[in-house]
Every structure is written in C-alpha cells, then in structure tokens.
C-alpha positions in Angstrom: 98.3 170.0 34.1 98.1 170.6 30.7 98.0 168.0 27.9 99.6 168.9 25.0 99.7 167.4 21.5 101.8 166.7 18.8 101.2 164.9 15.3 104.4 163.4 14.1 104.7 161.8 10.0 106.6 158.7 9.7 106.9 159.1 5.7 107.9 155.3 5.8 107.9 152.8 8.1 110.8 149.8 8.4 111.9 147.3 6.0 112.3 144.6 9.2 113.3 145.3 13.4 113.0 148.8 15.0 113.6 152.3 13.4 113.8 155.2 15.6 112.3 158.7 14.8 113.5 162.0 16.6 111.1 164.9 17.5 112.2 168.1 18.8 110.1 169.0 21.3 111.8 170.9 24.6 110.6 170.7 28.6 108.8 167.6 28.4 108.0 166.2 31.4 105.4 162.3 31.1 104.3 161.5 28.2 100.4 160.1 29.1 99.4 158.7 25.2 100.9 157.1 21.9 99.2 156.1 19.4 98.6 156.5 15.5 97.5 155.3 12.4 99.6 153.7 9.4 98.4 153.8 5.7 99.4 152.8 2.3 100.4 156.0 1.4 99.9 154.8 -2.3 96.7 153.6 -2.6 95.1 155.2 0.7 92.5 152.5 0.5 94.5 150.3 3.8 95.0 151.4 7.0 95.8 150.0 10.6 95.7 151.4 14.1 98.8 151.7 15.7 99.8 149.5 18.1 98.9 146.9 15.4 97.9 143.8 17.0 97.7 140.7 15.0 97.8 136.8 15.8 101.0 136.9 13.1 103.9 138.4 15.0 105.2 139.5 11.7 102.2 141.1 10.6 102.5 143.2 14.3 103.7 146.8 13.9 104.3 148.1 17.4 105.5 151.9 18.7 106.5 153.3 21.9 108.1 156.3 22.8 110.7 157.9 25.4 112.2 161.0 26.4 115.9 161.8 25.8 116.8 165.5 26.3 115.3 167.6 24.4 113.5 165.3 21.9 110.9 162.8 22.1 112.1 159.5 20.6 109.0 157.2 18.6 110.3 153.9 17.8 108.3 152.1 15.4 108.7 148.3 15.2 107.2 145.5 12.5 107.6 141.9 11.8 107.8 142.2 8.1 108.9 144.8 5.4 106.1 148.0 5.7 107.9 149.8 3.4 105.2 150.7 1.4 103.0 152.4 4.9 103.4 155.5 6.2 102.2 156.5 9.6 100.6 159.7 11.6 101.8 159.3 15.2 99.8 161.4 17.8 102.0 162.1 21.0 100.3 163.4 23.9 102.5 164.6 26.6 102.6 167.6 30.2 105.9 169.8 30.1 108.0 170.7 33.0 107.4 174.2 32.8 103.5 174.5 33.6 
C-alpha cells in the first residue's frame, strides 16, 4: 500500500489539558506514524520532538491522532502553558481507495 503524508501547523499549542486540531483529509484508511516537532515560534532558537518525553509530567507534551469521518483528528496535550510553541505535525497514513 501506499503511504501517504501530510504536514499539519499547530500555530499554537495549549495553555493546560488537551486541544484538538481537525484535518480534512477524505478515504483514510490506518494511520501507521505521528510525530512532529514543536518550536518557539518567537525566537526559533528551542525546539522539542514530539511526543515530548520528560521526567516532569508537566513539562510532557504528548499527541495522538484518530480518524472520525472524513478528517483526521491530532490532539496535542501538555502539562503546562506552551502557548508560546508552535508545532509541525507529520501524519503518515494508507487510504481506503488504493
């Protein structure tokens, strides 16, 4: 099958909990990665892989995604406010129709 791709901006990330981000994308059938990178989109001099593992559950940020319809659904979750990060989320994922 084939793998297709899609890079997805989070132009901020939570203040506290889980925030949910919807994607458009139609026919999609597993999706086989998640992952991403999250920046200070001010400075561009900090950045963290995404899952963000850290002995400090608040300094955590985590993500996952579903399907639900037509859209692919990235929820983003952190410990602590991460206002001030933005993320590039890349979605890997096979579609029902090949």
């Amino acid at each position: 099958k084939t793998i297709y791709r899609k890079v997805a901006h989070i132009p901020n990330l939570p203040t506290a909990g889980s925030v949910n981000f919807g994607f458009s994308i139609h026919n999609v059938e597993f999706i086989t990665n998640v992952r991403g990178i999250a920046y200070n989109r001010n400075t561009k001099d900090q950045f963290f892989p995404l899952p963000f593992i850290s002995n400090s559950s608040e300094l955590t940020i985590g993500i996952n995604a579903k399907r639900d319809n037509n859209e692919l659904i990235v929820t983003v979750s952190v410990g602590k406010d991460r206002v001030d990060l933005s993320a590039e989320i890349i979605l890997e994922y096979t579609k029902t129709t090949d």
